[in-house]
C-alpha positions in Angstrom: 42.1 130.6 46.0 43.4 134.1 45.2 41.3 134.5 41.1 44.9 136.0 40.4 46.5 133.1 41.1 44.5 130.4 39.1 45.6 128.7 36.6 44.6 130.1 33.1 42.7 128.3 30.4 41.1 128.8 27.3 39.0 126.9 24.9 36.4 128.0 22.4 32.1 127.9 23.1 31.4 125.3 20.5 29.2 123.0 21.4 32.3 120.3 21.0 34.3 121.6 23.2 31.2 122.0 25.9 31.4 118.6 27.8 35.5 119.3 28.1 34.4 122.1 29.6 31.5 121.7 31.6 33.0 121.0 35.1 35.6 124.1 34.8 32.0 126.6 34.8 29.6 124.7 37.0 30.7 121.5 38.2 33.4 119.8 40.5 36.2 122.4 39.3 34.3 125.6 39.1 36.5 128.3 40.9 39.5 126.1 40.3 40.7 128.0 36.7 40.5 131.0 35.1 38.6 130.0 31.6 38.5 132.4 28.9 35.6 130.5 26.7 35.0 133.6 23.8 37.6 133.0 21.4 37.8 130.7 18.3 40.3 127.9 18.3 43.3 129.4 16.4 42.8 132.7 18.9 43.3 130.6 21.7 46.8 128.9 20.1 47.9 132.3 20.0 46.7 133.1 23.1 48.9 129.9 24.3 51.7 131.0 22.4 52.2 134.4 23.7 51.7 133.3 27.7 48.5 134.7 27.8 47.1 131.5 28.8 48.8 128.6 30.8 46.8 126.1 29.1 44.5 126.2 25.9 42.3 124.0 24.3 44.0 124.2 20.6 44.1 122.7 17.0 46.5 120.0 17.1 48.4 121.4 14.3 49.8 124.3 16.1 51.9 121.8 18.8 54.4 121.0 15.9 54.6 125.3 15.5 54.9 126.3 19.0 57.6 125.6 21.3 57.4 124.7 25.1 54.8 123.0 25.3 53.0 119.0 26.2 50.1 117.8 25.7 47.4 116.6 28.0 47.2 112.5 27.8 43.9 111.2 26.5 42.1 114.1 26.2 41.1 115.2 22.9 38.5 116.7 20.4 37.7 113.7 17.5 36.3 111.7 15.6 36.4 108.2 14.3 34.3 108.3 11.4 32.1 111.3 10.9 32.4 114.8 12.8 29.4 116.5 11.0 31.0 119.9 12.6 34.1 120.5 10.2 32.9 120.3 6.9 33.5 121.4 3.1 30.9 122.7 0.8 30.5 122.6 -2.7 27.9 122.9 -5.3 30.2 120.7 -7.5 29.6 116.9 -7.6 33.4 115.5 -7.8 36.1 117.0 -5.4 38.5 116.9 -8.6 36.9 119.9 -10.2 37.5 122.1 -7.4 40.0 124.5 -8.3 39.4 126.8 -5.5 38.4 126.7 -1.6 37.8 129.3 0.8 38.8 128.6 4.7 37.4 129.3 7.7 40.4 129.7 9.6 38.8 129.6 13.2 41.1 126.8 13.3 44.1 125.7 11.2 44.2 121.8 11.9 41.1 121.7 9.5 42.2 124.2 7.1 45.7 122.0 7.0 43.6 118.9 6.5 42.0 120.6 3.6 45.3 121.1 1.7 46.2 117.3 2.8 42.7 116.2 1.3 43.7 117.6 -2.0 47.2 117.0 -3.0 47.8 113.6 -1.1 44.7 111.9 -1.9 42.5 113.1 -4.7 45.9 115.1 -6.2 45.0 118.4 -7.1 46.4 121.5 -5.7 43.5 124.1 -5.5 43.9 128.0 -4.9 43.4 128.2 -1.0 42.3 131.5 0.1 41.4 132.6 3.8 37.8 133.7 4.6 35.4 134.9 7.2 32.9 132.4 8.1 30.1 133.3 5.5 29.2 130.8 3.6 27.6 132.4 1.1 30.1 134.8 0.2 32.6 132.0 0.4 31.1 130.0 -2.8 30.9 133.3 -4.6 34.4 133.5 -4.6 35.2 130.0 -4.6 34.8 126.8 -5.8 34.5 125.3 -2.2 34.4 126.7 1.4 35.6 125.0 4.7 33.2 125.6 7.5 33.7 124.6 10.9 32.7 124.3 14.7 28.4 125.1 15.2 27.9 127.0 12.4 29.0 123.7 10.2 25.8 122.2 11.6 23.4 124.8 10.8 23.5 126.3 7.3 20.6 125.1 4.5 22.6 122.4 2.5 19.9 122.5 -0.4 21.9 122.6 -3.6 24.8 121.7 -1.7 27.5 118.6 -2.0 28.5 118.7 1.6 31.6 116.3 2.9 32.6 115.7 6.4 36.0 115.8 6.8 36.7 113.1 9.4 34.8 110.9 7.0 36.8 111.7 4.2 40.3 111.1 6.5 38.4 107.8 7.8 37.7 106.8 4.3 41.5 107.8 2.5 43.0 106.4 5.7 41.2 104.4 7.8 41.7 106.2 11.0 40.0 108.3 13.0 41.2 111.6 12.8 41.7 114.6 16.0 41.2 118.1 15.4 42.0 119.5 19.1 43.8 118.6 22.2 44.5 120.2 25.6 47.6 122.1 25.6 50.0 123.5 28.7 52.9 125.6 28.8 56.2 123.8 30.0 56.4 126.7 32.6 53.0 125.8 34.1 52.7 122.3 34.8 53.8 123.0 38.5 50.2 125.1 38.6 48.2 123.0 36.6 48.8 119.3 38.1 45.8 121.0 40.3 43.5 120.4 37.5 42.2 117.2 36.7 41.5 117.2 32.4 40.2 114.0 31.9 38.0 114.3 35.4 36.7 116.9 33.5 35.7 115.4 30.6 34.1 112.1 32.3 31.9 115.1 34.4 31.0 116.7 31.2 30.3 113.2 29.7 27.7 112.4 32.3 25.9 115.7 31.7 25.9 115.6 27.6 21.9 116.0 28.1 22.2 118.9 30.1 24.4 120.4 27.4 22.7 119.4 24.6 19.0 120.8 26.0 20.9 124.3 26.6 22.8 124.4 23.3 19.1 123.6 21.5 17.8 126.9 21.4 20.9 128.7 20.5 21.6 126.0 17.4 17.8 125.8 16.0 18.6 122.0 16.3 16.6 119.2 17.7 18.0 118.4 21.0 18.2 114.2 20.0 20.8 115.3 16.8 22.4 117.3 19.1 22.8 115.1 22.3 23.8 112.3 19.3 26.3 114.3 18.3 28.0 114.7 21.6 28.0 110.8 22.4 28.3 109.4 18.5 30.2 111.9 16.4 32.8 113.0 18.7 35.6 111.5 20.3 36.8 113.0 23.7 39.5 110.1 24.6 42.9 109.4 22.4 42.8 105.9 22.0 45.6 104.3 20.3 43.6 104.3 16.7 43.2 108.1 17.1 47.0 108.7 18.5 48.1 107.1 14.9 45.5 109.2 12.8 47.4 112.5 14.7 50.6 110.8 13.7 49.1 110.4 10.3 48.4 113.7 10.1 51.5 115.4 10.9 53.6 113.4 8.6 51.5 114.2 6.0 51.8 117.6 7.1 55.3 117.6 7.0 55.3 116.0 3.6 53.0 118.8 1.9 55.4 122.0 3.6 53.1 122.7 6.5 55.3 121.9 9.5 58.6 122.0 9.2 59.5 119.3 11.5 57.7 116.5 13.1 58.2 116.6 16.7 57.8 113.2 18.6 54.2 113.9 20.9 55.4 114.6 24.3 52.8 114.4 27.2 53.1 116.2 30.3 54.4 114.0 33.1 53.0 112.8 36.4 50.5 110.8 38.1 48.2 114.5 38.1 47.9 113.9 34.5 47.3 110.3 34.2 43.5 109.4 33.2 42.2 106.9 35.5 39.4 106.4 33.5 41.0 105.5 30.1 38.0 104.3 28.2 36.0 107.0 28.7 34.7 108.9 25.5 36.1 105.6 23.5 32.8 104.9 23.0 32.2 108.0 20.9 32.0 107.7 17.1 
């Protein structure tokens, strides 16, 4: 197919977004997209929202903020009880002392879960001030720091009261929580009911050891934690649990002032977006 004619698609390069993926760059897709794969989550919502992308991998926050746009069925980036990859850190001991956290805004469905956190559930409202990904500098300037994607998994933690943020959503609400989900432009579904999303994911699935062996090196992390991590921590399917964590989510959203509306999900239609293989990444944490 003409390269100018392929659909367009971007997600970020963290390592839980890799089996989503996987079959786009070398497997049974390859040469059927046009992936852009070097931008940070909220950079590829924008990228989504201005049309310079038919299809993005993007926090789920942003589908009640853009118009003209469905989601993928079943495909997702989740967790059902701990993500270890979106995280906030603290050298305090009790969450109700922070007055003041500094975000990592690679993506905003994290950063709105943080302000969620707070004022629904332990009922504080702390300062929340956007940051580069430094940890470091972030606790000079504040009392906590939101980290996410790989470099979550790789910074010392001596000293540190680190909490997972899936785990605290699973434990305040007992659901599993999603940070990221395929999304297509209404305009493009014609040109993307050639690409097969949840294929995609079962392919990258069945080569989470490959992934894990290449991503070793680049994280300074054992290859068991990290190939654990692919099939324990994170959830690639919606299942129905995680579908009423995202609904969860954005009414509690909408409660706090961070959407304005709560639009009903609407997933693209026809039997090219169906997953015929519906249990696939249930298994994962």
């Amino acid at each position: 197919m003409d390269h100018a004619k392929l659909p367009r698609i971007a997600a970020s390069s963290y390592l839980n977004t890799a089996p989503l993926i996987w079959s786009f760059i070398e497997g049974a897709q390859s040469g059927n997209v046009h992936l852009f794969t070097h931008e940070a989550p909220a950079r590829c919502a924008v990228m989504l929202s201005q049309s310079d992308v038919d299809a993005a991998l993007v926090p789920v926050i942003e589908y009640q903020r853009m118009d003209g746009v469905q989601l993928v069925p079943s495909v997702c980036v989740g967790s059902r009880r701990r993500v270890k990859s979106v995280v906030m850190v603290t050298r305090l001991a009790d969450l109700r002392e922070v007055r003041s956290v500094a975000l990592d805004t690679s993506s905003r469905t994290s950063a709105a879960l943080v302000e969620i956190i707070f004022k629904e559930f332990i009922g504080i409202s702390p300062v929340l001030q956007p940051a580069h990904a430094n940890l470091r500098d972030m606790l000079a300037g504040a009392d906590a720091a939101l980290i996410i994607g790989d470099p979550a998994m790789t910074f010392p933690r001596d000293g540190l009261h680190v909490h997972d943020m899936a785990a605290l959503w699973q434990e305040y609400t007992g659901l599993g929580f999603v940070f990221a989900m395929w999304m297509i432009r209404e305009s493009a579904l014609e040109i993307l009911k050639q690409v097969d999303f949840a294929a995609a994911r079962d392919e990258g699935l069945a080569n989470a050891a490959k992934i894990a062996d290449r991503y070793e090196k680049d994280l300074g992390l054992h290859y068991e934690e990290l190939y654990a991590y692919l099939t324990e921590n994170i959830s690639f399917s919606l299942n129905e649990e995680m579908k009423l964590g995202l609904e969860r989510y954005y009414f509690l959203a909408k409660k706090h002032g961070l959407i304005s509306e709560v639009r009903p999900l609407k997933f693209c239609p026809g039997p090219a977006f169906v997953d015929n293989n519906a249990d696939a990444g249930t298994r994962m944490a």
